[in-house]
N, C-alpha and C positions, 0 to 999 in steps of 0.2 A: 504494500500500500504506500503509496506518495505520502509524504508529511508536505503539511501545506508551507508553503515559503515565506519567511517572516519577514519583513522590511519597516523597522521602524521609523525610516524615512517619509514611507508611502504615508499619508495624511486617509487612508482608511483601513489602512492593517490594526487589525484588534490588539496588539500590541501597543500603542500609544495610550489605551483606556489604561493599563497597569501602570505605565510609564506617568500618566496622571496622576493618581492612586498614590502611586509610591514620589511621588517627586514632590509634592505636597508636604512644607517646613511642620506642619502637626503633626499630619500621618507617619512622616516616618521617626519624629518622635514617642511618639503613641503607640508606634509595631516596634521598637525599641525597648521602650520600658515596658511593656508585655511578653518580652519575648523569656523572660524567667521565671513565669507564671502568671497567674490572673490576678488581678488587682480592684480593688473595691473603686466606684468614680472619684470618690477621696481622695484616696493613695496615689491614683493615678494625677487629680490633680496638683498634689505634690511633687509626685518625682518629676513629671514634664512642669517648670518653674517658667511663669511668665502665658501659661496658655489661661483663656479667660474662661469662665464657665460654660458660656454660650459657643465659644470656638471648641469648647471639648468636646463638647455635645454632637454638634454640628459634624466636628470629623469620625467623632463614635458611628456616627451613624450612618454616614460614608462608609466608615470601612466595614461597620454590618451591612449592609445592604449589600457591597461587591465582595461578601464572602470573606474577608480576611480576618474577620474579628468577630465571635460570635460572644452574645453576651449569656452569663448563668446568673440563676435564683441563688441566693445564699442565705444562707438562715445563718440568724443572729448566733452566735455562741451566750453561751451563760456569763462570760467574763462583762461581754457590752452590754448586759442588760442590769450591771449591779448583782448579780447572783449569788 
């Protein structure tokens, strides 16, 4: 079978959508600081310093929607609840 030809030149090879994705100064801090495990929006907004609540949000949501980052439920421990 042919593998299809990649040209990230060509202005409509689907390779430029990831090159978007990823070239993005949040995103790829954001798939950086994820990359040692999953982080609470919190934590996350700590360790990427300087990103604002709404640009987190915003690129969170970018990078769920094109698959890169999927978000989990996490239940509270008994330490965060005063227990």
């Amino acid at each position: 079978m042919n593998e299809p030809e990649w040209n990230p030149y060509d202005r409509n090879c689907p390779s430029r959508q990831v090159l978007d994705r990823v070239g993005d100064r949040w995103s790829v801090l954001v798939v950086g600081a994820l990359t040692q495990g999953p982080l609470r929006f919190s934590e996350l907004a700590k360790t990427v310093d300087g990103v604002s609540q709404k640009m987190l949000t915003q690129t969170l949501r970018g990078l769920e929607r094109d698959g890169l980052v999927a978000r989990a439920s996490v239940c509270p421990n008994s330490s965060s609840r005063g227990v």
